[in-house]
C-alpha positions as CSV (number, residue, x, y, z in Angstrom):
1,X,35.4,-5.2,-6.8
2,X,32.1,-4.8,-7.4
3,X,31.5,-3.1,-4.0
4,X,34.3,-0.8,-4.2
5,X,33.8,0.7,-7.9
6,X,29.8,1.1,-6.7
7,X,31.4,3.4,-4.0
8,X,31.7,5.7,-6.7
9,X,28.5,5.3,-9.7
10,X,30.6,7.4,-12.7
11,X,34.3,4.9,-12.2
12,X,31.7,2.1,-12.5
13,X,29.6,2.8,-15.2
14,X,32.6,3.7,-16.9
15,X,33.9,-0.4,-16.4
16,X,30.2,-1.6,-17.5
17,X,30.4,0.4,-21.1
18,X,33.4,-0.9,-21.0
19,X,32.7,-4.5,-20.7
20,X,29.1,-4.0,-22.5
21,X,31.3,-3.0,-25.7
22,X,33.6,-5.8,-25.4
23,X,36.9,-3.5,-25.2
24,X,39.2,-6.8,-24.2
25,X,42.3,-5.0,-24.9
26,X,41.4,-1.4,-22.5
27,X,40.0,-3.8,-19.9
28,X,43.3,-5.3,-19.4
29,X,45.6,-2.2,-20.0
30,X,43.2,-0.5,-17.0
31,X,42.9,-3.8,-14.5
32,X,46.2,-5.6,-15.3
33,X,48.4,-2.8,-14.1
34,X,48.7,-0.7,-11.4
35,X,50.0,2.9,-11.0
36,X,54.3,3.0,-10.5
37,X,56.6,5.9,-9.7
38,X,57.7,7.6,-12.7
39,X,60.0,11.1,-13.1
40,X,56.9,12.9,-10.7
41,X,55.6,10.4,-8.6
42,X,52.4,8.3,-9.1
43,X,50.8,9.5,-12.8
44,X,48.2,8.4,-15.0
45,X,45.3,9.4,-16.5
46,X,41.7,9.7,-14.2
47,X,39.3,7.2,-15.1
48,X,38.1,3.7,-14.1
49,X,40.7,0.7,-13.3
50,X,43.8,0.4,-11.3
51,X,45.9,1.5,-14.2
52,X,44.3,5.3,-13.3
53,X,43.9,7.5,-10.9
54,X,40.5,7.4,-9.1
55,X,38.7,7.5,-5.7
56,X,39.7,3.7,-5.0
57,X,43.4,3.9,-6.3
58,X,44.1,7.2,-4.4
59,X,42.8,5.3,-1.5
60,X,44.5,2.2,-2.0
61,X,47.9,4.7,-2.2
62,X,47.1,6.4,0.8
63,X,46.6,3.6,3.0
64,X,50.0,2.0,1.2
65,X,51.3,5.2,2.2
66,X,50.7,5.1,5.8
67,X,51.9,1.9,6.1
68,X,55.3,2.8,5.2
69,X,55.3,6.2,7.4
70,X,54.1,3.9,10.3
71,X,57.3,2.4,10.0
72,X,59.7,4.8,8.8
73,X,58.3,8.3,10.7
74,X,58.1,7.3,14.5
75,X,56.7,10.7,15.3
76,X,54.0,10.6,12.1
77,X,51.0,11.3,14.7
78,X,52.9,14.4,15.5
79,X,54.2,15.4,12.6
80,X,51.6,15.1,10.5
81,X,51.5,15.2,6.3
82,X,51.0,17.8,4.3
83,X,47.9,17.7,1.2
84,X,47.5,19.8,-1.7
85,X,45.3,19.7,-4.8
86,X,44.8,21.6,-7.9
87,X,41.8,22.4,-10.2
88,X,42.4,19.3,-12.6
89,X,39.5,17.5,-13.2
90,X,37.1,14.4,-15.0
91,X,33.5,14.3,-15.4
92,X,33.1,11.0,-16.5
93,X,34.9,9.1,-13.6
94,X,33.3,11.9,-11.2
95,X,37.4,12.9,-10.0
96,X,38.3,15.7,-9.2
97,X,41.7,16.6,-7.3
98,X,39.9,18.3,-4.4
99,X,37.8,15.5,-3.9
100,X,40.7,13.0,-4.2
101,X,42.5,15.6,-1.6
102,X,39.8,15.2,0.9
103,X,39.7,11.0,0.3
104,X,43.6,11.5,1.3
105,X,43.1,13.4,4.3
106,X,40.1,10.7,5.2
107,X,42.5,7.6,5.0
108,X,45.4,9.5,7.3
109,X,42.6,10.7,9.8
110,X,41.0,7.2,10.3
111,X,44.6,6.5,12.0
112,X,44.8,9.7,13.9
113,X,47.1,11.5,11.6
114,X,47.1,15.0,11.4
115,X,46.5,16.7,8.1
116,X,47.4,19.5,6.9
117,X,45.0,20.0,3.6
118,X,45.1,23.3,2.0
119,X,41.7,24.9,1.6
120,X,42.3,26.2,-2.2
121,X,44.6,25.0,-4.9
122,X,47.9,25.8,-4.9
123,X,51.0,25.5,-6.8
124,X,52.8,22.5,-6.4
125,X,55.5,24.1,-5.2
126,X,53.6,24.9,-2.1
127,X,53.5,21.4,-1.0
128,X,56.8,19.4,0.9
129,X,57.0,15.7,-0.7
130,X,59.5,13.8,1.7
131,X,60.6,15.0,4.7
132,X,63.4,16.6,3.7
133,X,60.9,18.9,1.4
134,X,62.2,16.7,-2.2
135,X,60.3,13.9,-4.1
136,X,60.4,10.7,-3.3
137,X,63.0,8.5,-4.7
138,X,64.5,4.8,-4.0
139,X,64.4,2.9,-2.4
140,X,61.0,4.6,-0.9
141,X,59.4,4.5,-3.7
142,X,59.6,0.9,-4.3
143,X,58.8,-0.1,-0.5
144,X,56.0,2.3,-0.8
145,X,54.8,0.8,-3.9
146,X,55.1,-2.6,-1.9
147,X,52.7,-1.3,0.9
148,X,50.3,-0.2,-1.4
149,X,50.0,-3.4,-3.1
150,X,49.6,-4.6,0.5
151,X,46.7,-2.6,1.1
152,X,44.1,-2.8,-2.1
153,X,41.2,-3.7,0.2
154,X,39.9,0.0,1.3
155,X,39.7,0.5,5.0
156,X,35.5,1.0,6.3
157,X,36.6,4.9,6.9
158,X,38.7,5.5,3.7
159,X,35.5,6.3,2.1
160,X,34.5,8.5,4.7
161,X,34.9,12.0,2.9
162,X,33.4,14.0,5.3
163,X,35.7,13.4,8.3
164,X,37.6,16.2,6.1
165,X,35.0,18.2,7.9
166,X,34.5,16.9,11.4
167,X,38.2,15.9,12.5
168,X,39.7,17.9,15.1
169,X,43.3,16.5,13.4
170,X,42.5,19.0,10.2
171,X,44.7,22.0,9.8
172,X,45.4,24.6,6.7
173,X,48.7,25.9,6.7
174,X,47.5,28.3,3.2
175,X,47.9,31.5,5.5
176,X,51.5,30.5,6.9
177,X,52.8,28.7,3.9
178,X,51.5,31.3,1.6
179,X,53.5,34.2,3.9
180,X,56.1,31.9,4.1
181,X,56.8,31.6,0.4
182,X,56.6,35.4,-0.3
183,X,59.0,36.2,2.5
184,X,61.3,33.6,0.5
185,X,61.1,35.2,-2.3
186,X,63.4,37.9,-0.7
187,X,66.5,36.1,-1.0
188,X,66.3,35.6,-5.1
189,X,65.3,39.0,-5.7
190,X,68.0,41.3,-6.1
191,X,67.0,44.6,-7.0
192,X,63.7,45.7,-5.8
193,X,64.1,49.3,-6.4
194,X,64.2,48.9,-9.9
195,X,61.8,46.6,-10.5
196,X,59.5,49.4,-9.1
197,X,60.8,51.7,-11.6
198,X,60.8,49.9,-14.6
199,X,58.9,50.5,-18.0
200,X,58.6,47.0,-19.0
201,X,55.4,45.5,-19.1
202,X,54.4,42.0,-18.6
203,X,51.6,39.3,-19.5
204,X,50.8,35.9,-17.6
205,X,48.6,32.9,-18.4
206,X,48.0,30.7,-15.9
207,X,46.4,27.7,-18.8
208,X,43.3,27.6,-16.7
209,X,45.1,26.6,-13.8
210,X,46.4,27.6,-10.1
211,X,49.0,29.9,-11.1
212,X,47.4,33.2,-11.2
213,X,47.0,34.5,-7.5
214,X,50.2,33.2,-7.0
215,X,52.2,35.0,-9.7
216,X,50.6,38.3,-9.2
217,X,51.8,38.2,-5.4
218,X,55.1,36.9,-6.6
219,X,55.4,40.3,-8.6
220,X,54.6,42.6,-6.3
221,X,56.8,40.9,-3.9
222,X,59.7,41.5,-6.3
223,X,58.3,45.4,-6.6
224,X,56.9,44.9,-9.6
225,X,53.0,46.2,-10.7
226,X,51.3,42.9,-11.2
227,X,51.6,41.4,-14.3
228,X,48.5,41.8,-16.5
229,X,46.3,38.5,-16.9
230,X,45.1,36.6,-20.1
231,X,41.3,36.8,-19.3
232,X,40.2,33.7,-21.2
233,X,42.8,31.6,-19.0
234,X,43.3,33.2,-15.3
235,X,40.4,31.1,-13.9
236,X,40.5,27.5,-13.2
237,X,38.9,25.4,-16.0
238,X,39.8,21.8,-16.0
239,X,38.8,21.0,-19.5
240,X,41.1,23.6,-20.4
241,X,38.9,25.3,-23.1
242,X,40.8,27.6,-24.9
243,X,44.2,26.0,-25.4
244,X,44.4,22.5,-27.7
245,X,46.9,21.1,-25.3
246,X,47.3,22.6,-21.7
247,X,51.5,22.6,-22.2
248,X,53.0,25.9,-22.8
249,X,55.7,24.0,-23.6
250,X,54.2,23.7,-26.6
251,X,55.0,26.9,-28.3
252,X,53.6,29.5,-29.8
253,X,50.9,28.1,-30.8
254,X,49.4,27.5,-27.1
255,X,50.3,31.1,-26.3
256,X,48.6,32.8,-28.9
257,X,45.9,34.4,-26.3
258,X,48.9,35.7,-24.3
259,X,51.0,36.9,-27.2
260,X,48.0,39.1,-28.9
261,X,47.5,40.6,-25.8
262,X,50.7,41.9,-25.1
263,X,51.0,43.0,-28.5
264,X,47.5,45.2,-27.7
265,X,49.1,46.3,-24.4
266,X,52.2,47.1,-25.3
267,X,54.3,44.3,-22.9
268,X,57.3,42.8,-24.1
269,X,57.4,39.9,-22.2
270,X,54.6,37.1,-21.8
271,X,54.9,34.3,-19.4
272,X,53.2,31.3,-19.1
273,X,52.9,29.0,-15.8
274,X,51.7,25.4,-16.5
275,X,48.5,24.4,-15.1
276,X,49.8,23.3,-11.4
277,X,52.6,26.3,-11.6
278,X,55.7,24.4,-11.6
279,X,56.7,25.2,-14.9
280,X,57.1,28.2,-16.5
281,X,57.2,29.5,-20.2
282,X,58.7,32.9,-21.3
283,X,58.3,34.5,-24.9
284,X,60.1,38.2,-25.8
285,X,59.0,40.3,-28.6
286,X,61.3,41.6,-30.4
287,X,61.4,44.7,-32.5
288,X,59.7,44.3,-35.5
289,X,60.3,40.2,-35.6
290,X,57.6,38.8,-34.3
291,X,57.8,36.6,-31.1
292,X,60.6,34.7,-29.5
293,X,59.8,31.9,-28.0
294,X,62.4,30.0,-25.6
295,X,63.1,26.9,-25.3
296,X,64.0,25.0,-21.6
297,X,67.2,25.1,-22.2
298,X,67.7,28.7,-23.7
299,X,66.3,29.7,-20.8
300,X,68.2,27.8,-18.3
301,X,71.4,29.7,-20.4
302,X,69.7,33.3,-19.2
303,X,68.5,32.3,-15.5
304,X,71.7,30.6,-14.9
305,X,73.5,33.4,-15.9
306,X,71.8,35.7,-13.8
307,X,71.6,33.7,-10.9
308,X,75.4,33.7,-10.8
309,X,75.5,37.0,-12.1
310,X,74.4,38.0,-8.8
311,X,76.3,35.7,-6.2
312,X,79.6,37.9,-7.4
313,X,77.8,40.8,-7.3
314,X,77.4,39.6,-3.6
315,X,80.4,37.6,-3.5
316,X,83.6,39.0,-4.9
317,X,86.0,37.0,-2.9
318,X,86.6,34.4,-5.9
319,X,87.2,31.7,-3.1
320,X,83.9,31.9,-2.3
321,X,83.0,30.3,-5.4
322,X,84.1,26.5,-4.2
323,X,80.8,25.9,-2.5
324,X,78.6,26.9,-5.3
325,X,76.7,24.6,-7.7
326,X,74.3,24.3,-10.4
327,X,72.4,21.1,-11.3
328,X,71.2,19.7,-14.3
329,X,68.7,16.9,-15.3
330,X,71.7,14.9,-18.4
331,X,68.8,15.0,-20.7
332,X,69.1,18.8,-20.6
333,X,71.7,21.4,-22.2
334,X,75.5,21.3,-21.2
335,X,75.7,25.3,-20.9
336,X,75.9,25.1,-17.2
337,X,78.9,23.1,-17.5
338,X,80.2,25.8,-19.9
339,X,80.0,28.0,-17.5
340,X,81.5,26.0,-14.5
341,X,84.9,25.3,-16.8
342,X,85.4,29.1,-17.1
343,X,83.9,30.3,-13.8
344,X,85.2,27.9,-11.3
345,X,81.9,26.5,-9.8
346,X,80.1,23.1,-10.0
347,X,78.7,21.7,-12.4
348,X,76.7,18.1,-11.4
349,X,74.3,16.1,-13.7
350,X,71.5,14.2,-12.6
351,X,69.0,11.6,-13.8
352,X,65.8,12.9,-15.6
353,X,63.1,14.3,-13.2
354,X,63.6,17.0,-10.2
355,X,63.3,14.4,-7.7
356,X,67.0,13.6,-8.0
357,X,67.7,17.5,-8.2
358,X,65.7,18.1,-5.3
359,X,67.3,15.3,-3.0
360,X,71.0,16.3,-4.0
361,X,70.2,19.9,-3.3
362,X,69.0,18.5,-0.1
363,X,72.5,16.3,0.3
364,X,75.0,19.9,-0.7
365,X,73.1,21.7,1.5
366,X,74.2,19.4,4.3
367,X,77.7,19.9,3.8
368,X,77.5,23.3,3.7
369,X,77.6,24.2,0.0
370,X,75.3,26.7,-2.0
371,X,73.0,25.3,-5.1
372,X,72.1,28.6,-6.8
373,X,70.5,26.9,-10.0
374,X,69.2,23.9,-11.6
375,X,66.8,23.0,-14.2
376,X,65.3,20.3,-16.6
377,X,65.0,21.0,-20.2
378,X,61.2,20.4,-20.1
379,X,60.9,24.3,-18.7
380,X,61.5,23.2,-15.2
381,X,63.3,25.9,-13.2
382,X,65.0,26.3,-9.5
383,X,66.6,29.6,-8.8
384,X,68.1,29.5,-5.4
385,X,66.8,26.4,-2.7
386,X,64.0,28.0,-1.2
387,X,61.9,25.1,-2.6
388,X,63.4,21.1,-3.9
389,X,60.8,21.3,-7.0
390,X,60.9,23.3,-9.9
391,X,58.8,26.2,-9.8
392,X,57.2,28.5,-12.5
393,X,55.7,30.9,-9.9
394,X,59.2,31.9,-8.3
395,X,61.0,31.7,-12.0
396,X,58.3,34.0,-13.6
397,X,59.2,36.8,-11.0
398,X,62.8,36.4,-11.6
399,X,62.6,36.5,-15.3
400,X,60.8,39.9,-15.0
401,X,63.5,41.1,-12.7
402,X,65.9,39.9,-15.2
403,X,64.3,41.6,-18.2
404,X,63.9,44.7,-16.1
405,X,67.6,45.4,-15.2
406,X,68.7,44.3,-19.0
407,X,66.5,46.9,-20.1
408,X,68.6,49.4,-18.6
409,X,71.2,48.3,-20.5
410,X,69.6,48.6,-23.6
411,X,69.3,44.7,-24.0
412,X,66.9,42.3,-24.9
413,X,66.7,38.4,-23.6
414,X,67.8,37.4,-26.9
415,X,70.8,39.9,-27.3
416,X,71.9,38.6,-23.9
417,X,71.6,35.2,-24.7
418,X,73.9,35.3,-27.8
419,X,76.2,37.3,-25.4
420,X,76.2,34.4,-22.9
421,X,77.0,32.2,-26.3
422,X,79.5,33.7,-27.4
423,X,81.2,33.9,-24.3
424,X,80.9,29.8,-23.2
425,X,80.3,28.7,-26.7
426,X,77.1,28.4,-28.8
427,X,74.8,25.4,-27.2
428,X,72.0,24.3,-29.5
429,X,69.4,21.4,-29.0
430,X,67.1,19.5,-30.9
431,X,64.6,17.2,-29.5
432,X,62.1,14.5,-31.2
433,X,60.6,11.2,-30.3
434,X,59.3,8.4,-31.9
435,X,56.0,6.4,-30.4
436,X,56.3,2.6,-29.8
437,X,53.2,1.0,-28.4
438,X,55.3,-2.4,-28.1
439,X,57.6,-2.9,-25.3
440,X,59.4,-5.8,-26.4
441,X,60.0,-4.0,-29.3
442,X,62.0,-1.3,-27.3
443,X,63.6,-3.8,-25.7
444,X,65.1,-5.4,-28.9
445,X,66.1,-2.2,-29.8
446,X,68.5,-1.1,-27.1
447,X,69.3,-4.4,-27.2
448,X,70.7,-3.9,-30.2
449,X,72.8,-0.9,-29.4
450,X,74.1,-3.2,-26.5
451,X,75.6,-5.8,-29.1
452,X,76.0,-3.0,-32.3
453,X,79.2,-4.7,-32.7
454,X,79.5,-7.9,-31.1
455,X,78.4,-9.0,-27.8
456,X,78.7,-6.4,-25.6
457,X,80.2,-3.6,-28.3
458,X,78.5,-0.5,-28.6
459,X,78.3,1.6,-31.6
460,X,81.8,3.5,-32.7
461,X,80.2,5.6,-35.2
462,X,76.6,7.0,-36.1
463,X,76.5,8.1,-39.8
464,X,79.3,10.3,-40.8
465,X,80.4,11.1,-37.2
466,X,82.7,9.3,-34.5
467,X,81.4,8.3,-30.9
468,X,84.3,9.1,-28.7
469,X,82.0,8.0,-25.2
470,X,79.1,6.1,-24.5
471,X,77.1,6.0,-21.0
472,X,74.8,3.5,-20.5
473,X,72.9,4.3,-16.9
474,X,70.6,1.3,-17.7
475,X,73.7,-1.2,-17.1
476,X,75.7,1.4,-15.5
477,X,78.6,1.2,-18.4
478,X,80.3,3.9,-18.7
479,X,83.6,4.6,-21.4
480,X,84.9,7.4,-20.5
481,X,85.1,6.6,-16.2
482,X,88.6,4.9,-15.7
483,X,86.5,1.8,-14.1
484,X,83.8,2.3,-16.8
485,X,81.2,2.4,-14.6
486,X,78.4,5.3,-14.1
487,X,78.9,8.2,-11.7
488,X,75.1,8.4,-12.3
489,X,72.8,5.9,-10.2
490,X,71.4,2.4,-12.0
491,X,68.2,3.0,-13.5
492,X,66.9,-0.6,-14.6
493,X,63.5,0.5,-14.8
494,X,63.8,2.6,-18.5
495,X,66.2,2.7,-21.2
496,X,68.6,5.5,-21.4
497,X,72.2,5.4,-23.9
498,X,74.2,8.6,-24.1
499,X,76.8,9.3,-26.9
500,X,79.4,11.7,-27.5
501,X,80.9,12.6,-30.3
502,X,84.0,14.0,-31.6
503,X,82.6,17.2,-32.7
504,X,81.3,17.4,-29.8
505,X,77.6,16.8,-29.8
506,X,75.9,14.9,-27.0
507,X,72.8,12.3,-27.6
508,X,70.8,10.9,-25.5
509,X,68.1,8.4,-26.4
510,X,66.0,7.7,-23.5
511,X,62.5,5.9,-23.0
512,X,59.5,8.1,-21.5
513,X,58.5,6.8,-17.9
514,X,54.9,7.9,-18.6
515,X,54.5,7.4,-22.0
516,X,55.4,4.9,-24.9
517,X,57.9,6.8,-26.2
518,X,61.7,6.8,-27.1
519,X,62.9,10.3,-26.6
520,X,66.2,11.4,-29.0
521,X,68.0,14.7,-27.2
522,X,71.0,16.1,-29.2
523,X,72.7,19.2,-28.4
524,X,76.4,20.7,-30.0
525,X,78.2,22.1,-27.6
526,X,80.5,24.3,-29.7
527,X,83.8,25.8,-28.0
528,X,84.1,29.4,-27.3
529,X,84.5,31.2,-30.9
530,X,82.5,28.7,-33.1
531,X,80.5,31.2,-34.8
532,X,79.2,29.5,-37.9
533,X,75.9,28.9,-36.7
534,X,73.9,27.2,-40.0
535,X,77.1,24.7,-40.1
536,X,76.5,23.2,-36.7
537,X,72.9,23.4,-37.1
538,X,73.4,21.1,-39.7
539,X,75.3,18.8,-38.1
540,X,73.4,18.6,-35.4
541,X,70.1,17.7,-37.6
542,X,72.5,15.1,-39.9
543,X,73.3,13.4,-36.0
544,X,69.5,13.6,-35.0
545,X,68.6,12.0,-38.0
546,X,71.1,9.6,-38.1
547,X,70.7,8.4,-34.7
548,X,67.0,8.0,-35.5
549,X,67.4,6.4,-38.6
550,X,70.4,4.0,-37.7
551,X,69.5,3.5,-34.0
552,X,65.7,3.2,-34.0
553,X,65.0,2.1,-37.6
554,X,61.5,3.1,-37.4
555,X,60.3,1.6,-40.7
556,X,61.5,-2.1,-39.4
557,X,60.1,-1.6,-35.9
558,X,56.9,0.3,-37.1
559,X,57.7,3.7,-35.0
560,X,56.2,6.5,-35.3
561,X,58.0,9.7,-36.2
562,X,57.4,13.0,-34.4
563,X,59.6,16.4,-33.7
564,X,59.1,18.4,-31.0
């Protein structure tokens, strides 16, 4: 080990403070462990130890990675694989995603792989995962995972950086896959002309990332004048300087830049890409109110609207509806299945994370049917198929285009949005999460849920309010499937319990795959008509807290409370 962490002077000094100050317990949580596939692939935090992502564990997942291809792609020294890298960043452990880009390329050229390694960041969008262009899922993941633990002992060129430089195997698709992407862009923009016309002004931040050459291009693509930038944040910065947390999931709080200046220029709209682009934030100001911010899923209620708003537009044989679908992660909002019962599309749920979007877009699309939506409720967005991965860079154009033709009709986002509820029925969500550093403590809890009643009896009732269902994709039980089993895949790997009630809110409590959390989703899905919005607000916080309180008991197992 010692040879390998000397390979690169900052990981190692960061193991000998480390050891010098006797940290026992981060020692073992960074070199007891190793990196697994969560919702997005390998993550963790850069730093020293196999736990993180560095030069060596990069490497070590590289070479694991060719090992698989060697075996699964016959034509890989043909075909190639594609590398992309943004502008995230540590100064400690000396990583930096370009470098750890170009340590990629090096471990695929030492076996006569071609590359193709973009030259710039670019949105993560802009990069294919498998090779049907979607993330990896099982059982690749886990083979992959087993080849990489077969290959911890870096190869003599792995460390070779600059064969980036010297190999004749090097390509960079930026030019074609840049052109490429625009030209897509085409067939999810609908009306062109009067996006060029339009009054409405907009603002972007790109958080100090890799969205802001990428958006402006998006918008002038659509017809729109480029949106104008936040200053402070259009430029890479990878310690992120001006924002507390680099999320604009956040809220308002973490678009304050971007909300002062559109109020100084006059734009009603601000959006917000995440720091590699594939998410996207959007807040409207509203006449004399202040700021709207929306949520993932009150935004998913407005894009998917639109996005079928405009296949009848260029559809109206109704039979053409059959092969449509929109997809949803079933942690997110039930609107799109609101919207299926009355308009005669599908509706699917998947798991949590795009990868099982993007591979059963990838499966419809075989079999000749349409997916014109999908989304997560973390501000993850798909209009069309043009990419398998959410994407903030496409979305942000398509909201402007959205905002623009609404204009003409004298509406706002919001006003549309209540129009959208009260024609499928009000949908509203609450999330919060409590922090459990314990695993066996999480265990014991769903445990618990498992054998509420007896062995093997779930929970008929949560506070004041009847569970009609329960789905359990951890043990694949499912109550309300005439063979109680899930239509969703296993997922022994995390935790995840849904309930329905009889009033018709869903809950879903759900461990984090990257963090020690338990997440608590609730959403009422009130029928068309329900109007009496403070009453199922209130019911809806009376379940939250309930399932919290009853479920979790975070005073017995030491949790941590938070709201989101």
């Amino acid at each position: 080990m010692t040879g390998v962490y000397r390979s690169n002077p900052q990981t190692w000094k960061q193991m000998e403070s480390l050891v010098r100050e006797g940290r026992v317990v981060e020692l073992r949580r960074r070199l007891c462990s190793r990196m697994t596939f969560g919702t997005a692939g390998l993550r963790a935090e850069m730093g020293a130890g196999f736990a993180c992502i560095n030069d060596l564990t990069v490497i070590q997942s590289t070479q694991g990675m060719y090992k698989y291809l060697a075996k699964y792609v016959p034509d890989l020294k043909t075909r190639g694989l594609v590398v992309g890298f943004d502008t995230r960043a540590q100064t400690s452990s000396g990583c930096t995603s370009e470098r750890l880009a170009r340590l990629t390329a090096a471990v695929m050229f030492c076996k006569d792989v071609p590359v193709y390694l973009f030259s710039t960041y670019v949105p993560t969008p802009f990069v294919v995962y498998w090779h049907n262009g979607a993330q990896i899922s099982s059982p690749h993941d886990k083979e992959i995972l087993r080849c990489i633990e077969e290959s911890s002992e870096p190869w003599p060129e792995s460390w070779n950086e600059d064969l980036v430089e010297s190999s004749l195997l090097r390509r960079d698709p930026l030019e074609d896959v840049s052109r490429w992407y625009m030209e897509e862009l085409n067939t999810i923009c609908f009306h062109r002309e009067l996006n060029a016309m339009s009054p409405l002004k907009f603002v972007h931040s790109s958080f100090h990332g890799v969205g802001h050459n990428y958006v402006q291009r998006a918008f002038q693509q659509f017809g729109f004048p480029p949106p104008i930038p936040v200053p402070e944040q259009k430029d890479p910065d990878p310690d992120f300087s001006t924002v507390r947390c680099p999320n604009p999931e956040e809220g308002e709080s973490v678009l304050e830049l971007s909300l002062r200046l559109a109020e100084r220029e006059e734009a009603r709209i601000v959006v917000a890409t995440d720091p590699d682009a594939d998410r996207l934030a959007v807040a409207e100001q509203n006449d004399n109110c202040g700021w709207k911010v929306f949520t993932g899923n009150e935004l998913a209620a407005l894009l998917g609207w639109w996005m079928l708003f405009n296949w009848k537009e260029a559809h109206p044989d109704p039979a053409d509806t059959e092969r449509v679908y929109m997809l949803a992660t079933t942690v997110s909002s039930k609107i799109l299945k609101a919207f299926a019962c009355i308009e005669g599309f599908h509706f699917e749920e998947t798991l949590p994370g795009f990868k099982w979007i993007g591979n059963r877009i990838h499966e419809l699309k075989k079999t000749g049917k349409e997916v014109i939506f999908s989304f997560e409720e973390s501000i993850g967005f798909l209009c069309g198929n043009m990419v398998l991965d959410k994407d903030g860079v496409s979305t942000a154009a398509v909201v402007a285009e959205m905002a623009a033709y609404l204009h003409t009709k004298n509406l706002s986002l919001k006003q549309q949005l209540i129009n959208i509820y009260e024609i499928y029925g009000y949908h509203i969500s609450r999330t919060c999460y409590v922090i459990c550093n314990d695993p066996p403590t999480i265990h014991k809890i769903f445990s618990r849920l498992r054998n509420f009643g007896g062995p093997s009896v779930y929970p008929e009732s949560c506070g004041d309010y009847c569970i009609t269902h329960i789905r359990d994709v951890t043990t694949g039980y499912d109550s309300s499937q005439p063979d109680k089993k899930c239509v969703l895949p296993l997922s022994r790997n995390s935790q995840m319990v849904t309930f329905t009630f009889q009033n018709g809110i869903v809950a879903t409590l759900r461990t984090s795959g990257t963090e020690p959390k338990i997440k608590c989703y609730t959403e009422f899905c009130a029928a068309p008509g329900e109007r009496d919005i403070s009453s199922l607000e209130e019911d809806l916080r009376k379940v939250t807290a309930a399932l919290v309180e009853e479920f979790l008991e975070p005073d017995k197992n030491n949790l941590l409370r938070r709201s989101v």
